[in-house]
N, C-alpha and C positions, 0 to 999 in steps of 0.2 A: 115295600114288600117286607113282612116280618120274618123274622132271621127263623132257623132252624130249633126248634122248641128242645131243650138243655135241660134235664134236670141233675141231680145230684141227692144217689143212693144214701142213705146213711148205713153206717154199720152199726150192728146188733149181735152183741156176742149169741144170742138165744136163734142165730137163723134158722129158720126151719128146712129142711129138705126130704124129698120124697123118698123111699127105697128104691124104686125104681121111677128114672129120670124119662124125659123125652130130651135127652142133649147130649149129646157130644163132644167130647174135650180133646184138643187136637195140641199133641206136644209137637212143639216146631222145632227145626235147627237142636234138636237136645245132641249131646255127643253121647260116644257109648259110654264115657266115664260116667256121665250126670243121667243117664236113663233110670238106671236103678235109684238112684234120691227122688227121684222125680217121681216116680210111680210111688214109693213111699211116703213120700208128703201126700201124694194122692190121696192112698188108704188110709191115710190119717184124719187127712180133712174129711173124709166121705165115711167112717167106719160103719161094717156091715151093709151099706148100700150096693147095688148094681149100675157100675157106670161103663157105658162105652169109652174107652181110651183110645184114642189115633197115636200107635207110634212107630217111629222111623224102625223098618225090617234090618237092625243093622244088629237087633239079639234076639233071634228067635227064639234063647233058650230060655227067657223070660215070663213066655208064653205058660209055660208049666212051674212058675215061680208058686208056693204056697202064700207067701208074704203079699202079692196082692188078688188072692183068690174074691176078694170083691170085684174084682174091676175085670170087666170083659176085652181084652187087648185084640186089635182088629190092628194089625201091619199093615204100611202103606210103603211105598219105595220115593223118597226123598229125589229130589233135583238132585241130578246127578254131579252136579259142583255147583258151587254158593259161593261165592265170594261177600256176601252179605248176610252171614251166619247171626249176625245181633239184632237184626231186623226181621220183621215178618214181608213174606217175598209174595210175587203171583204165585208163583207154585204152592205157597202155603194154603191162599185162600183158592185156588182151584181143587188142591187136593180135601181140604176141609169140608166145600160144596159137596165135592165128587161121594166120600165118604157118606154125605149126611142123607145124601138122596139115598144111597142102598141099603142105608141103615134105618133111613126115615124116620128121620128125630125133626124135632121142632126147631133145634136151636144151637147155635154150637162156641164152644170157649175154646180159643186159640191161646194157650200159651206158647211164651218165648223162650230163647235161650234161659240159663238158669232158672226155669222155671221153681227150683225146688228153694229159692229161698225166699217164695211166698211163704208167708204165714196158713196153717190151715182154715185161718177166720177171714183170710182174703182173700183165700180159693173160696171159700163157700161166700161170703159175697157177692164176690165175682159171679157165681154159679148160681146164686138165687135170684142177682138182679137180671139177669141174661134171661131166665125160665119166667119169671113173674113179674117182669116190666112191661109194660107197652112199647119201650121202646127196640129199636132195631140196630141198635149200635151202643154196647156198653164202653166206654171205654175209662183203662186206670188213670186215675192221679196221683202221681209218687211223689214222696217227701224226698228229692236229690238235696245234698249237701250244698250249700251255697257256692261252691264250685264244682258243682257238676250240673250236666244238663246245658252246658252254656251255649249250646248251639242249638238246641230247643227255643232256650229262652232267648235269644237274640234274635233270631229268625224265626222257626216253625211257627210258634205259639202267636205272634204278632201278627204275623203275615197270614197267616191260616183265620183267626179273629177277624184282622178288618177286613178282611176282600171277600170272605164264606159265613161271616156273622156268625161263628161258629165259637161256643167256648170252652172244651176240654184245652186244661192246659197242657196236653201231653198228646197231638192229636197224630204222633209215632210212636202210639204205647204200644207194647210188644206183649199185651193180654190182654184181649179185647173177644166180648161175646156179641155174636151177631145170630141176628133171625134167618130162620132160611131164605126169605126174601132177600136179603142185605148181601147174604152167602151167595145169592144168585147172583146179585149185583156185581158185587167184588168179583166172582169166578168168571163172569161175560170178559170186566176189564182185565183180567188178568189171561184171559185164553190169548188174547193179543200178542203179547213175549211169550207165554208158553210155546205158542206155536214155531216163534222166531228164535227159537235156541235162548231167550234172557228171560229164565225163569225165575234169577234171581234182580230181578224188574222191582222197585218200590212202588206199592201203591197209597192212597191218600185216603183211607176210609172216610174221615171225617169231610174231607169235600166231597167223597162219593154220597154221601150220606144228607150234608148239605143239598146237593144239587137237587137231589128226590124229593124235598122234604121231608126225607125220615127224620123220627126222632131222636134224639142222642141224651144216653145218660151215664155220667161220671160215677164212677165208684172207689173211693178212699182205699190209697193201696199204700200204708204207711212204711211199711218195711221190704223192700228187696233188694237185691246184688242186680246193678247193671251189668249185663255182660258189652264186652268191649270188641271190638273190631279187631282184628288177628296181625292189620299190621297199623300201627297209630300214625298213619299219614294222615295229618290236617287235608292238605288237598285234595288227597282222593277220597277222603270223606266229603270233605264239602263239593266235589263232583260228583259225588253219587248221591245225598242226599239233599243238597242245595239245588242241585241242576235237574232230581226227579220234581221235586217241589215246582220249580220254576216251569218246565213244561207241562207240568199239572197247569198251573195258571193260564199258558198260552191255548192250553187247549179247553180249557172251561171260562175263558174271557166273556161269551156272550153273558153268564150267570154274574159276574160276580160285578159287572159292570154295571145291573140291573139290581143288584141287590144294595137297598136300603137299612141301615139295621146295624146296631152296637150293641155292645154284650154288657148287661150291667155291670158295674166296675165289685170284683171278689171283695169279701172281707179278710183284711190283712192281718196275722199275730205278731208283735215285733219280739222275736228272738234272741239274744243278747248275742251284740255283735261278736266276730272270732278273733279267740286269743292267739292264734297261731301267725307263724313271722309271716310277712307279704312280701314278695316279689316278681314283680310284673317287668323286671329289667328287661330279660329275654323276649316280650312281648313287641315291648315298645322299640325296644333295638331291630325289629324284622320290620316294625308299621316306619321307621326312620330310613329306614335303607329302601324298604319302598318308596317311599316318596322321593328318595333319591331317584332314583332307577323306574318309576314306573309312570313320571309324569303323562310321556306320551299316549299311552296304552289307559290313564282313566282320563285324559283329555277327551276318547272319544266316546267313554262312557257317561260322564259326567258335566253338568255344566259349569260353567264358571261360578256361579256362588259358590256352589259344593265343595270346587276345588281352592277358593279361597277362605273356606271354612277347613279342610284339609291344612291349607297353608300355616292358618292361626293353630291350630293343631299341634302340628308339627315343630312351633317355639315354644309350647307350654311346659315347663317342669314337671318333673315326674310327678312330686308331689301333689301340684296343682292341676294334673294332666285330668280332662272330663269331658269326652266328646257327647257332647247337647243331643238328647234322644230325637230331636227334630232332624239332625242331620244324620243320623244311622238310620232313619228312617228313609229321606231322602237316598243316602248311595242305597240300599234295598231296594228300594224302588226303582232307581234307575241301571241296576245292572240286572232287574227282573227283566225290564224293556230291550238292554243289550241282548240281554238270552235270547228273547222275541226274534228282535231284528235281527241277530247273529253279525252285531257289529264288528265284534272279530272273535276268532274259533275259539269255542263255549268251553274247550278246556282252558282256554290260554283267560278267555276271562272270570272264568270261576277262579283261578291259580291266582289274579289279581286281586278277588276280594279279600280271599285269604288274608291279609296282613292289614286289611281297613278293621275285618272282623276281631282279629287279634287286639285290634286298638280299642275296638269297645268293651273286649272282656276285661281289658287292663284297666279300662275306666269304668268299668260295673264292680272289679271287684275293690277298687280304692274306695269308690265308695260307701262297700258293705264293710272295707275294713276302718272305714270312720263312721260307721255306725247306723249308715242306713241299712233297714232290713231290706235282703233281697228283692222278698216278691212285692215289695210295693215300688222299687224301683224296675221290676219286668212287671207291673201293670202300668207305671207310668208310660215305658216302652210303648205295649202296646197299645197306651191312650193316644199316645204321638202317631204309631202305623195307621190307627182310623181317621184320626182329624187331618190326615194326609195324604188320607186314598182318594180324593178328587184332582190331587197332581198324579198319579198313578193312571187314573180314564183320562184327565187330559192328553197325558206326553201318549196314552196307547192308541187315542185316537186321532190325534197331529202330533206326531213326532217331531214333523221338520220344521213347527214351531216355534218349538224350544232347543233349535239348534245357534251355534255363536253365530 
């Protein structure tokens, strides 16, 4: 089966855009401090044009602002609490649907938090490829720092490629234009939690998007401010976006099990590596006190190779410390399957990967601080998640197989 057809926008400082659109731009999660930047980057990127803006009724007095008498502002009422304000939620893409049918547009751009420190040449972009693509899922590609992103590039990006053939590397970009089709899509899986009080629910465009065969295309987003999570727990991050992910998988298993298909390998720039001091001490001291303390608890997640590969791990000096993308791939793999099976309670074992995780950023970034560039080392990643995924259908389809 051939994988999900990818292309990749280029940008043109000369984009052309209409006066008046058929699209929709929908500001998500903005606060009341960032609305007013947000609408002004708008009128910047768009001058003189007529654009519908979706945004949160939380400053109506905006409404009669002169500053962006271009832009038609159409109020929506926000999920009434987010606990996942840096992410695009169900509620997002419900309300964006909701919005685009009454307004009956074509097409709509969902920005995220901090939307205002796009560039105005990658809102319009954004906004051109969205309106004059064929395809049905735009989604960004950001230039993160070589230590950010790491929970992207460890997981999402890997795991989302080999199992959905799928290649945006950012396939949780938080500005993303869909067709109203896409918009239907996403708004059906997102009425699911709306209706159940979790409208702050992640969902997966890129495997929604996969599944359909719609077509997916990346668009160059060089410069932006990630917005951050409000409280910087590792764990209740990786519980909320690890464990949305992973029940994505259990539930779209018949797809991806059937699906055939690698993403040609990116073309790499190598960067000069970073002058700045490294220390992974605090990493590797939480992945060691694991392994003290968490034996029992990845015995039943993991097999014994994994866990004697763990072992060798765990004697390695710091300097020489390098955990083998083969086996980051493997534990990935096999605490996808514990989610599955709910080998034991999905919080207690996402809280466990937590510090294997930490073991790989320690050993990705010693890397880039000796001079490999990043993303040829998260494409090698992901070359180990694909040539991997047929132990992935094995252990999903006999589990008790590959038990000691």
């Amino acid at each position: 089966m051939a994988s999900t057809p990818t292309n990749t926008a280029a940008a043109s400082p000369e984009t052309a855009f209409p006066a008046e659109t058929d699209l929709l731009i929908h500001l998500s999660a903005v606060s009341p401090e960032a609305l007013e930047p947000a609408l002004s980057n708008l009128a910047l990127a768009f001058p003189g044009q007529t654009i519908p803006v979706a945004v949160p009724d939380i400053a109506p007095n905006l409404t009669a602002s002169q500053s962006f008498n271009t832009l038609r502002l159409l109020p929506y009422t926000p999920a009434a609490s987010s606990t996942a304000n840096w992410v695009l939620t169900a509620a997002d893409y419900f309300n964006a649907f909701k919005l685009a049918q009454e307004h009956n547009v074509a097409a709509c751009l969902l920005l995220g938090a901090e939307s205002h420190t796009l560039s105005p040449q990658s809102l319009r972009n954004l906004a051109s490829a969205t309106l004059s693509s064929s395809s049905d899922l735009i989604v960004s590609h950001y230039h993160p720092g070589p230590r950010e992103g790491l929970l992207n590039s460890a997981i999402l990006y890997p795991v989302t490629r080999a199992l959905f053939g799928a290649r945006p590397r950012f396939p949780l970009a938080i500005d993303l234009g869909i067709s109203l089709r896409m918009a239907q899509r996403l708004a059906t899986a997102a009425q699911r939690f709306t209706a159940s009080d979790h409208e702050d629910a992640v969902l997966w465009p890129v495997a929604e998007a996969s599944v359909a065969a719609f077509s997916i295309t990346e668009v160059d987003v060089p410069q932006r401010a990630a917005p951050q999570p409000a409280a910087a727990d590792l764990n209740a991050i990786l519980n909320l976006i690890a464990g949305s992910l992973f029940a994505d998988i259990d539930a779209r298993a018949a797809f991806w099990q059937r699906l055939r298909a690698t993403v040609p390998p990116r073309i790499i720039t190598a960067p000069p590596p970073p002058t700045e001091p490294l220390d992974v001490s605090p990493m590797l001291e939480s992945f060691h006190l694991a392994y003290a303390n968490l034996q029992e608890i990845w015995a039943l997640v993991l097999p014994p190779h994994t866990l004697l590969g763990l072992k060798r791990l765990s004697a390695m000096p710091l300097e020489a410390f390098r955990m083998a993308d083969s086996l980051w791939a493997r534990i990935v793999y096999d605490f996808i399957l514990a989610y599955r099976l709910r080998t034991i309670n999905r919080g207690h074992l996402l809280g466990a990967l937590t510090p294997l995780y930490l073991a790989w950023v320690a050993s990705h970034l010693i890397l880039v601080h000796n001079g490999v560039p990043p993303e040829r080392h998260i494409e090698e990643v992901a070359a180990a998640f694909e040539t991997d995924k047929p132990y992935l259908v094995s252990r999903w389809r006999w589990p008790d197989r590959f038990n000691p």
